[in-house]
C-alpha positions in Angstrom: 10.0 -6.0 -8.3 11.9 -3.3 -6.4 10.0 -1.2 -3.7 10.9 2.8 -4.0 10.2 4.8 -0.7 9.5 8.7 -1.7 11.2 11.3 1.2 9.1 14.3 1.8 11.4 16.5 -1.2 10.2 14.0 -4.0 6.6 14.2 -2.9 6.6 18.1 -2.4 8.1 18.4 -6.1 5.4 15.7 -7.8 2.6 18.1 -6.1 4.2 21.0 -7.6 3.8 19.5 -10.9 7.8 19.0 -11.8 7.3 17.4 -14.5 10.6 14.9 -14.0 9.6 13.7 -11.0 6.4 12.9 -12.3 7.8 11.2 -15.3 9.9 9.3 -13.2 7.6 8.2 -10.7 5.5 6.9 -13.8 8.3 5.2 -15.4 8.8 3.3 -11.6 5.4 2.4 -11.6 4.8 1.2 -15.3 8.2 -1.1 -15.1 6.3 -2.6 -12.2 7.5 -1.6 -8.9 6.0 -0.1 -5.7 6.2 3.3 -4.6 5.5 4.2 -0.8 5.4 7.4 0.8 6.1 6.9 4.9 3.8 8.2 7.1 6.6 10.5 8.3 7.4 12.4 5.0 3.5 12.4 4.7 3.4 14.3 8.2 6.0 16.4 7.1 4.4 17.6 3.6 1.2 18.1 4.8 2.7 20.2 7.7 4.3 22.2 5.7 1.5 22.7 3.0 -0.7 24.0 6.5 1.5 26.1 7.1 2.0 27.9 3.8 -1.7 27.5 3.5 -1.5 25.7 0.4 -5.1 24.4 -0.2 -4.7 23.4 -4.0 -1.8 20.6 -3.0 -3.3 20.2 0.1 -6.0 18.3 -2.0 -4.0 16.7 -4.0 -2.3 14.8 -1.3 -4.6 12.6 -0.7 -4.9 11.2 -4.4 -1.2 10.9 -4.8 -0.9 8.9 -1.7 -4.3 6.8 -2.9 -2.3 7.0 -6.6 
């Protein structure tokens, strides 16, 4: 089992719905391995959706992290 650490860029896309990144993140997961998002790149998307005032993904953070 491999461990896969998302950067703020992959996280910001999955919450946008790009539908690659989403496949792939399920394909990571499904084959068995972790996938962590580091309490810096979560900092830095949630700062970023407060400051475009993006309350729709702003929501959805949360789950994907708890996903």
């Amino acid at each position: 089992m491999s461990v896969f650490v998302l950067d703020s860029n992959i996280v910001s896309f999955y919450l946008r719905q790009n539908e690659i990144v989403i496949q792939k993140v399920k394909d990571v997961l499904l084959e068995g391995h972790e996938v962590l998002i580091s309490p810096i790149a979560y900092y830095e998307v949630k700062r970023g959706l407060l400051a475009i005032k993006a309350e729709k993904r702003l929501r959805e953070l949360p789950l994907f992290v708890k996903y």
